[in-house]
C-alpha positions as CSV (number, residue, x, y, z in Angstrom):
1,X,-78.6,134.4,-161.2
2,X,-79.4,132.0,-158.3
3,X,-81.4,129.3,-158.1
4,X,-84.9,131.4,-156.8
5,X,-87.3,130.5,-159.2
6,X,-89.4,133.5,-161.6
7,X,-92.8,134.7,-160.4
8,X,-96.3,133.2,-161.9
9,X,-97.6,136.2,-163.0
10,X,-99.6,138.5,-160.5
11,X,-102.6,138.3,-163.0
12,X,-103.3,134.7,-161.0
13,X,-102.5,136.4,-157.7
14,X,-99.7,134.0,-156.8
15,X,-97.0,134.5,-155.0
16,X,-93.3,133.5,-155.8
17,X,-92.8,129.5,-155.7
18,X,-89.8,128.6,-152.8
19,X,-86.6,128.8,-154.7
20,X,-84.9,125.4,-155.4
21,X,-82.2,123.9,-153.0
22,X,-79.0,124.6,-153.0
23,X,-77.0,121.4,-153.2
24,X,-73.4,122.4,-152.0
25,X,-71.3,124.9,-150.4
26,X,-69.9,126.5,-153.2
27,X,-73.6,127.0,-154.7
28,X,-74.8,127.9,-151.3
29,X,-72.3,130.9,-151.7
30,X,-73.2,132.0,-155.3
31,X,-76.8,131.8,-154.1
32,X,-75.3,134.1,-151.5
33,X,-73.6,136.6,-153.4
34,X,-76.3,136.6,-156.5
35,X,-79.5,135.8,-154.4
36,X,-79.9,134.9,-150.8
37,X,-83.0,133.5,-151.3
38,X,-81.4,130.9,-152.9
39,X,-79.8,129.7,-149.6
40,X,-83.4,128.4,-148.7
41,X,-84.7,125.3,-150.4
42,X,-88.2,123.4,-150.1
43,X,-87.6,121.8,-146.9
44,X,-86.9,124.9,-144.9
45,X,-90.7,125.6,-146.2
46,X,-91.8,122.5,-144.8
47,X,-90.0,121.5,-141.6
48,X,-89.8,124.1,-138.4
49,X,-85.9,123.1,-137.9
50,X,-83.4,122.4,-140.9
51,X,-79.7,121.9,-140.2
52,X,-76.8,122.2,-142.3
53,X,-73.3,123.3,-142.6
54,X,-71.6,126.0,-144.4
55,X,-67.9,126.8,-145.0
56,X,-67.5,124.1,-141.5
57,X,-70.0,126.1,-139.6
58,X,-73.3,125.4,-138.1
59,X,-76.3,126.6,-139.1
60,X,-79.8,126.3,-138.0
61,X,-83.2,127.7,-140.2
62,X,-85.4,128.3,-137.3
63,X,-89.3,128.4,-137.9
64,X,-90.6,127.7,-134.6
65,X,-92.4,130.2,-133.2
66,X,-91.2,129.1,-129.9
67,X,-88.0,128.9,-130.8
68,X,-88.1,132.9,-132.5
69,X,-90.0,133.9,-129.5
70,X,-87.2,132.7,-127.1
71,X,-84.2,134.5,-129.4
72,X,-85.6,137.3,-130.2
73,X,-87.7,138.1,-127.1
74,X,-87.1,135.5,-123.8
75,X,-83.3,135.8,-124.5
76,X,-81.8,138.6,-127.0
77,X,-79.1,138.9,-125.1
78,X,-77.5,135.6,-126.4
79,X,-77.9,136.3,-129.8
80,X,-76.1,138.7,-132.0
81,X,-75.5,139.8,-135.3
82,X,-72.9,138.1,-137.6
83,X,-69.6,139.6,-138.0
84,X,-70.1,139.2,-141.8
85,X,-73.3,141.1,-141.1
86,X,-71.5,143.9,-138.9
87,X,-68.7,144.1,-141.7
88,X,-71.5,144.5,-145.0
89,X,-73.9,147.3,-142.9
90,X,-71.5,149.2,-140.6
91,X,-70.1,151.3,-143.6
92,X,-73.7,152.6,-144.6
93,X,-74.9,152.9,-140.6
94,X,-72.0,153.2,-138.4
95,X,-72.9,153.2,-134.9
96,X,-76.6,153.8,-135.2
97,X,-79.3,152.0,-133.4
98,X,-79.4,148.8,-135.9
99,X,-75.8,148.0,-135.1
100,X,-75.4,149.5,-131.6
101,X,-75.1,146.5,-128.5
102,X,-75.5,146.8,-125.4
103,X,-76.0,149.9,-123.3
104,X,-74.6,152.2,-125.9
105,X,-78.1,150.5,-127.8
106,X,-80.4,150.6,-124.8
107,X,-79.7,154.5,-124.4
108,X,-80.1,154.9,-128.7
109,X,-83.3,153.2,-128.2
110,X,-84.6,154.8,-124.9
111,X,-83.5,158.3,-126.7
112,X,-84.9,157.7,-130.4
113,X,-88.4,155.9,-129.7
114,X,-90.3,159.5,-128.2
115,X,-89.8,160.5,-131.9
116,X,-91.3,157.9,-133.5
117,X,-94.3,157.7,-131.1
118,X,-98.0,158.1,-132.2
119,X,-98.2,161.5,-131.3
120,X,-95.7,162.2,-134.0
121,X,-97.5,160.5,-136.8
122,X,-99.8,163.3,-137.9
123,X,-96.7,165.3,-138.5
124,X,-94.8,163.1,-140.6
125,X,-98.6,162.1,-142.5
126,X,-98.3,164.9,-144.0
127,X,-94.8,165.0,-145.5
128,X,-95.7,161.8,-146.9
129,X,-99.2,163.3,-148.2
130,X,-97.1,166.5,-150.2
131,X,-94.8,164.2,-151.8
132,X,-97.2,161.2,-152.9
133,X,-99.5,164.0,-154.3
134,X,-96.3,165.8,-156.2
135,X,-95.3,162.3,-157.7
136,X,-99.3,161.4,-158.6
137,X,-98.8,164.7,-160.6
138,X,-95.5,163.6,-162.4
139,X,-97.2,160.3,-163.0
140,X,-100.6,161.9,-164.9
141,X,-97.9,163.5,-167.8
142,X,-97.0,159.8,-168.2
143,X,-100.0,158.3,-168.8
144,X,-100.1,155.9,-171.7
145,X,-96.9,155.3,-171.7
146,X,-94.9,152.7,-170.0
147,X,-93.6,153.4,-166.5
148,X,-90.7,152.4,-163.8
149,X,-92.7,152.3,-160.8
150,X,-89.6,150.7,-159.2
151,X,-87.8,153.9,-159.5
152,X,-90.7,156.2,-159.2
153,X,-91.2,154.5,-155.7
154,X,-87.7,154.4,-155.0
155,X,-87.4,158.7,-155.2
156,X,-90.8,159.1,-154.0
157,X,-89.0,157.6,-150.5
158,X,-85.9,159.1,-150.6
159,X,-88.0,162.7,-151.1
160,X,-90.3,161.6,-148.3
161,X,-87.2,160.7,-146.3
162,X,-85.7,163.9,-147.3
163,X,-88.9,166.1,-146.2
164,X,-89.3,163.9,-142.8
165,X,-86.1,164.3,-141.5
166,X,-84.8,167.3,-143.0
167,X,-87.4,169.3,-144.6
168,X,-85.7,169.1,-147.4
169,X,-86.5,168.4,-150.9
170,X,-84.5,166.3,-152.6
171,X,-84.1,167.3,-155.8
172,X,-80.1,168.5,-155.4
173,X,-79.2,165.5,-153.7
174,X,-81.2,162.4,-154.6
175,X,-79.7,161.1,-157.8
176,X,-76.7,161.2,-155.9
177,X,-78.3,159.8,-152.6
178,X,-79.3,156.8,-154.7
179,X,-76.6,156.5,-156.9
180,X,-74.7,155.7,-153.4
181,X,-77.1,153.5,-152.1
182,X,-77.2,151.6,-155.6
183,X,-73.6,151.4,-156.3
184,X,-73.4,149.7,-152.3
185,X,-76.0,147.2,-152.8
186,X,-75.0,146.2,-156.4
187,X,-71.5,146.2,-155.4
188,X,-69.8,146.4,-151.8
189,X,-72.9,144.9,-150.2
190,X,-72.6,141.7,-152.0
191,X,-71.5,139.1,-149.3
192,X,-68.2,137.1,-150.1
193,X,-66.8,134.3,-149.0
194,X,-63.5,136.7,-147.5
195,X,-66.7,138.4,-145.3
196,X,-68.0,134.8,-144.1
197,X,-64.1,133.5,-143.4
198,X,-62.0,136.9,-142.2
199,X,-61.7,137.5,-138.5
200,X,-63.5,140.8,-138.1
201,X,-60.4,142.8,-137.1
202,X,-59.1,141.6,-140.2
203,X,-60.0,144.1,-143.0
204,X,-60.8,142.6,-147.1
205,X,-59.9,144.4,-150.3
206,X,-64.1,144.9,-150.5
207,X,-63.9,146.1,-146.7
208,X,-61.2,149.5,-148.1
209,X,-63.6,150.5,-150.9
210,X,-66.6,149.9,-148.0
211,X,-64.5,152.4,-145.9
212,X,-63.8,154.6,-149.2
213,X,-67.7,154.6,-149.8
214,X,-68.5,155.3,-145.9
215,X,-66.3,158.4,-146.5
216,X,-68.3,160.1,-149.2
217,X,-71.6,158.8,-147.5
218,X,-71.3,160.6,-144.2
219,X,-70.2,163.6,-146.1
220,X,-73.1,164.0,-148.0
221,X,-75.3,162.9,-145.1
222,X,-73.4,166.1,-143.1
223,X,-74.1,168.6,-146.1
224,X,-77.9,167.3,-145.8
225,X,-78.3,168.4,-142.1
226,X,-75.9,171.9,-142.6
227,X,-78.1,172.9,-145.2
228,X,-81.4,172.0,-143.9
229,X,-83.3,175.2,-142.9
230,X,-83.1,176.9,-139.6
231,X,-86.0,177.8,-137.6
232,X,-86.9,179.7,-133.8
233,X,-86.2,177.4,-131.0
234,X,-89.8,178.5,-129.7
235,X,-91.4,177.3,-132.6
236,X,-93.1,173.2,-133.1
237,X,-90.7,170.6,-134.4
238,X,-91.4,170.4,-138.2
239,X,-89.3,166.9,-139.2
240,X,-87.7,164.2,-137.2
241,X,-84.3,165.6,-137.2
242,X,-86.2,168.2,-134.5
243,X,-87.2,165.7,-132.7
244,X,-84.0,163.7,-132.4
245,X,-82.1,167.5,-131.3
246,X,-84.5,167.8,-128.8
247,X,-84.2,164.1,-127.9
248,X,-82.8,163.1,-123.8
249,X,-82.3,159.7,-122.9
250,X,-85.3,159.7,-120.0
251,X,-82.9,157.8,-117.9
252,X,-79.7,159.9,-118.3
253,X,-81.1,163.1,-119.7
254,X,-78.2,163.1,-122.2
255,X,-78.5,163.7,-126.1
256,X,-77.0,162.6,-129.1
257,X,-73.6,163.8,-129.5
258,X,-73.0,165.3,-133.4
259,X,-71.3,162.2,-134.3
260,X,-74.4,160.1,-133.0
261,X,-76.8,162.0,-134.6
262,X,-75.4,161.7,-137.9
263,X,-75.5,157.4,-138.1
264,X,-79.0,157.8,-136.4
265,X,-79.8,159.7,-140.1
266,X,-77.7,157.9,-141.8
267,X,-79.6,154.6,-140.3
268,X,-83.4,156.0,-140.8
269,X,-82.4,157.1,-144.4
270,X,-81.2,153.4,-145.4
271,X,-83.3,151.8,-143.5
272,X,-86.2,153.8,-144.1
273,X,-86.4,154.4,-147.5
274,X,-85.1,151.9,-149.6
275,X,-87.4,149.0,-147.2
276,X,-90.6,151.1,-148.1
277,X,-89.6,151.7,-151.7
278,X,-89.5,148.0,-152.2
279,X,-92.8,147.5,-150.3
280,X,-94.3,150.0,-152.0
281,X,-92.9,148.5,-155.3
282,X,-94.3,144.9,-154.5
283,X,-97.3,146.6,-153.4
284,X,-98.1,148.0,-156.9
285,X,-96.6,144.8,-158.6
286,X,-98.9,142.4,-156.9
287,X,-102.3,145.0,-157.3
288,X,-101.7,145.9,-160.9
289,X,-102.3,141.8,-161.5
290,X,-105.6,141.3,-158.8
291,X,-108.6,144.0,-160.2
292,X,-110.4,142.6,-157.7
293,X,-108.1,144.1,-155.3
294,X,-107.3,147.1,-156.9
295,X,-111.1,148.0,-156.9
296,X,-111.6,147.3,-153.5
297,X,-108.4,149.5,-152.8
298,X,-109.7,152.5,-155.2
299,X,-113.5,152.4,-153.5
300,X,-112.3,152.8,-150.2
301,X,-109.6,155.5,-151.2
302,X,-112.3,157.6,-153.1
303,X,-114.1,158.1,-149.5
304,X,-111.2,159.9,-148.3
305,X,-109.4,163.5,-148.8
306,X,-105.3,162.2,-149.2
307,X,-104.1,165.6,-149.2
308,X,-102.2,167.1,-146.7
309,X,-105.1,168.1,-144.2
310,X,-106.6,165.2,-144.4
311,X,-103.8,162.4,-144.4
312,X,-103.2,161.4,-141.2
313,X,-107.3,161.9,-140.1
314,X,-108.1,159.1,-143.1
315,X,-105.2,156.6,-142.3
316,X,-107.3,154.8,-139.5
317,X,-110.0,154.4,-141.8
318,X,-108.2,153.0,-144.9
319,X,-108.3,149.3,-143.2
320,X,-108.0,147.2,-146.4
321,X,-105.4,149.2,-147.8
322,X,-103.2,148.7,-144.6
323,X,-104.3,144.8,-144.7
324,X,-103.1,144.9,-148.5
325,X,-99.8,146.2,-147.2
326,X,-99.2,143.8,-144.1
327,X,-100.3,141.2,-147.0
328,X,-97.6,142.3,-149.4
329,X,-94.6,142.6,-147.0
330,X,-96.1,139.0,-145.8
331,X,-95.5,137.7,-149.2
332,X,-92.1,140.3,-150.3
333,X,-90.9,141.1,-146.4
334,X,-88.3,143.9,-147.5
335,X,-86.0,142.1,-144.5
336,X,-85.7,138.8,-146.3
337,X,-83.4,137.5,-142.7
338,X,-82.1,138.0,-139.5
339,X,-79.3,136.2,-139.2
340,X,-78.3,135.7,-135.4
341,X,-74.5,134.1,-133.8
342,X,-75.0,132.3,-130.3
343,X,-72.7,133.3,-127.8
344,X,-73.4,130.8,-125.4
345,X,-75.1,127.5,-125.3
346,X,-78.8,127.2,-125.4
347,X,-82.3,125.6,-126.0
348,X,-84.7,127.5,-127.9
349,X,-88.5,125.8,-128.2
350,X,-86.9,122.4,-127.4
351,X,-84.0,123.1,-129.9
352,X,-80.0,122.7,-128.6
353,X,-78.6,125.7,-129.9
354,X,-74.6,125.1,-129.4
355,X,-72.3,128.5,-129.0
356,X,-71.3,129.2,-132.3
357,X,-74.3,128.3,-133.9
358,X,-75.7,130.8,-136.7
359,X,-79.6,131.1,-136.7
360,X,-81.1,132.2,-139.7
361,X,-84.7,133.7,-138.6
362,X,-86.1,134.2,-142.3
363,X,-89.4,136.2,-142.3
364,X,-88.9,135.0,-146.6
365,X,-89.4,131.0,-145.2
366,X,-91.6,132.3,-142.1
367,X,-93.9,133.7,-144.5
368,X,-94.8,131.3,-146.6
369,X,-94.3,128.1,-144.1
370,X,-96.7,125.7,-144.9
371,X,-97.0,124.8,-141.4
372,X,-98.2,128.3,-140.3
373,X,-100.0,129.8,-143.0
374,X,-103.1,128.1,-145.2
375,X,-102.3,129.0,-149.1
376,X,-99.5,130.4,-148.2
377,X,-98.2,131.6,-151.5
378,X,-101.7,133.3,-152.5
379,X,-102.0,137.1,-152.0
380,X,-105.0,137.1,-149.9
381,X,-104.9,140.8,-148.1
382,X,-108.2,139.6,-146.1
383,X,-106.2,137.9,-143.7
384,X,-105.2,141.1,-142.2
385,X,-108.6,142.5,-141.9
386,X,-110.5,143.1,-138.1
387,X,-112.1,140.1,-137.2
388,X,-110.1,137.1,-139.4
389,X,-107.9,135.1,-136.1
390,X,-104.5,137.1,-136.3
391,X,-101.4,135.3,-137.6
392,X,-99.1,134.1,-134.5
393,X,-96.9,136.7,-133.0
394,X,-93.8,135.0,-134.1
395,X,-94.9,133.6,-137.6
396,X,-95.3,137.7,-139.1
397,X,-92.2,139.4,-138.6
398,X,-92.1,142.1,-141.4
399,X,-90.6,144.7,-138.9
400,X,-88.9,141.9,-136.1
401,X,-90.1,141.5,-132.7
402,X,-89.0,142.2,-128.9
403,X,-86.7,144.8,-127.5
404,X,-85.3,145.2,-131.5
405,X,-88.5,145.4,-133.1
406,X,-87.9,148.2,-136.2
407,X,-88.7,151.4,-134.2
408,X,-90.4,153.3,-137.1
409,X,-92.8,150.7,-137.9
410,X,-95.7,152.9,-137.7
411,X,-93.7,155.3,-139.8
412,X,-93.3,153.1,-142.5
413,X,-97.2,151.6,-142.7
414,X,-98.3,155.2,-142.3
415,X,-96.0,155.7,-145.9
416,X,-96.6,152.8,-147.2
417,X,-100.8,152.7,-146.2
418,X,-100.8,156.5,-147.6
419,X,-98.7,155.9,-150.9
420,X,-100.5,153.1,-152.1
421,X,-104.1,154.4,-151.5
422,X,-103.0,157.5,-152.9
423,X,-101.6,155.9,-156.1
424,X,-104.5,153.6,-156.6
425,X,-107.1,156.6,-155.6
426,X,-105.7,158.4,-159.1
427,X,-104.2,155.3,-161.2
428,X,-105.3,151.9,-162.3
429,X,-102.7,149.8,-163.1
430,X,-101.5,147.9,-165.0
431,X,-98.3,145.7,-166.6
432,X,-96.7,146.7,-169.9
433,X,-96.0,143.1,-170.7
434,X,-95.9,139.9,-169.5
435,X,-91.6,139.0,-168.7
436,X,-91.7,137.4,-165.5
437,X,-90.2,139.0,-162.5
438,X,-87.9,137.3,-160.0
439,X,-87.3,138.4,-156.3
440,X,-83.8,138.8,-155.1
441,X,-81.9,139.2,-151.8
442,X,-79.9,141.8,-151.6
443,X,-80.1,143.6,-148.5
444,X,-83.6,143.8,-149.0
445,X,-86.1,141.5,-151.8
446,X,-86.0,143.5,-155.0
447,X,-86.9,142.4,-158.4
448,X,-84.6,141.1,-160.8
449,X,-85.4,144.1,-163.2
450,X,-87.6,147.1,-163.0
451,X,-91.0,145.7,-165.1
452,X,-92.6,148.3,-166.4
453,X,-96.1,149.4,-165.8
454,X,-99.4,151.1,-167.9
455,X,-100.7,154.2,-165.5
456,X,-104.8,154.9,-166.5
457,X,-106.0,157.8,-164.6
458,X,-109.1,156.9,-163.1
459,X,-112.1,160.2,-163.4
């Protein structure tokens, strides 16, 4: 394992400590490979600007919000991602809107974001509403018996991704969805040091099987949409894969073409689900050691009728569950990095930032910076409630900001808001024992192991 250090348990709602620092290169690219959040040590908690080297390469940890604000928002078009970056995530999202540049991403974006607008939320509340209900009722035959609420969370996404694109359930293709998605992030999405050296038109050994993978990805992603049901072109859009048919770039009036549409789903699916699984993972992780918490969440779910009528009227009003969320992807952001390559040179909140330079952006550091946040390793969801001074714009970062920001952000804290007060409305919860539980980076900040968990109905 890496150098990150294990939890103290939730029961003292505290956070994980800052892993320790790595002290050369070949450590920095274990830490890599086993656990990127082992790339960051104490100082980048403390300082706003640490540089460093690595493989003869300059790097600069930027937690300025000044800085962020002028990469990410003032100038975007500077910065782009890594080629080691483009080489790990291009197998699972081809030319969809993560990886798109450019105009070819400026008409993806102009064409996708109607879809994910707040009009659209009531729809998709209530594909989240069946599903959560269906995996409560799984959940009660369990009860007094030790639980994986890692996994549990993990297919309750993928079926909520499954209903909300395709209206599908997934009970023919999960297992195999997530046997894909595991066997990439265990395996093929492990940075190596060929990824970090290789000119990008020069393919790796990793970078055939990637290819191999990509190969039976699209083709189960292409069996998803053929099989999903058909319906009247007169009648309302049930899922987001109507939306994104009936999508025109308002500039153009063009749609996706087959070939688009297909990473566009293959992009939401990734992205989508295995981000809020983890959220919803910590979420339960970090409530099932703070009663307190947990209390307040189950009082204010008990007002409310989750079900499917009722979903997407209640969300507005569950306001501590949705500051216990922004709280937990605070603490466990499921995008543990952005990791940005100038292209020219530049000066971003009074920091030279040569051509060549790569910017690591780490909501992980940004989140718990000393400088920006007071107890910044205590899970303290009433910082997120109306009325407490918001955070600054470009300290919080869970979903990015400017012209990239995630566009189905209010997708994802409508699932994740409505999961957890769901959950927490029927379960308390608890741990099954005491083995600590260490964050990782691996695409996104997963646990070390899935701890298991005691499930009490609440009458």
């Amino acid at each position: 394992m890496s150098d990150a250090q294990p939890l103290i348990p939730a029961a003292r709602v505290i956070a994980a400590p800052s892993p320790a620092s790595p002290a050369s290169g070949r450590r920095m690219a274990r830490s890599l490979h086993d656990n990127a959040l082992g790339l960051f040590g104490p100082q980048a908690f403390e300082d706003e600007v640490v540089h460093r080297r690595f493989l003869g390469r300059r790097q600069i940890i930027l937690s300025r919000p000044a800085g962020i604000q002028h990469i990410l928002v003032d100038n975007p078009e500077n910065y782009r991602r890594t080629p080691a970056g483009i080489r790990i995530l291009r197998p699972l999202l081809g030319q969809g809107l993560l990886l798109s540049r450019g105009e070819h991403w400026k008409h993806q974006r102009r064409t996708l974001a109607p879809a994910f607008a707040p009009r659209t939320m009531p729809l998709l509340a209530r594909h989240v509403a069946a599903a959560a209900a269906e995996t409560v009722a799984k959940l009660e035959r369990s009860a007094g018996r030790p639980v994986d609420l890692l996994a549990a969370m993990q297919f309750l996404a993928l079926e909520i991704a499954g209903r909300s694109m395709f209206s599908l359930e997934m009970a023919g293709h999960g297992r195999e969805m997530r046997e894909l998605i595991k066997h990439y992030a265990a395996r093929l999405g492990r940075p190596s040091l060929l990824d970090m050296l290789l000119p990008p038109a020069l393919p790796s050994p990793r970078d055939i099987a990637r290819w191999r993978f990509r190969r039976r990805w699209l083709e189960l992603i292409r069996r998803l949409i053929a099989e999903r049901p058909s319906q009247a072109a007169e009648t309302a859009p049930r899922d987001l894969l109507d939306l994104l048919a009936a999508a025109r770039d308002p500039e153009s009036g063009a749609p996706f073409a087959p070939g688009q549409l297909v990473d566009q789903v293959a992009t939401m699916i990734v992205a989508g689900h295995e981000t809020t699984a983890v959220a919803l993972f910590w979420s339960l992780y970090l409530v099932a050691g703070a009663p307190a918490v947990q209390d307040r969440l189950a009082t204010e779910a008990r007002g409310f009728d989750l079900a499917l009528g009722g979903a997407a009227e209640a969300l507005p009003e569950l306001v501590y569950t949705r500051a216990v969320v922004h709280e937990v992807m605070r603490l466990y952001p499921p995008a543990f990095t952005l990791a940005r390559l100038a292209i020219a040179d530049d000066e971003a909140g009074g920091v030279a930032i040569p051509a060549g330079t790569i910017v690591l952006i780490s909501p992980w550091v940004l989140h718990r910076h000393r400088r920006l946040w007071r107890d910044p390793e205590r899970f303290d969801p009433d910082r997120f409630l109306p009325g407490v001074p918001p955070p600054d714009r470009f300290a919080y970062l869970p979903f990015g900001v400017g012209p990239r920001v995630c566009v189905g952000a209010q997708f994802a804290l409508t699932e994740a808001t409505l999961v957890l007060a769901t959950m927490i409305k029927a379960f308390r919860i608890e741990r099954a024992d005491d083995d600590p539980v260490m964050p990782v980076g691996i695409v996104t900040t997963q646990p070390d192991h899935p701890p298991l968990f005691l499930l009490q109905p609440r009458r």
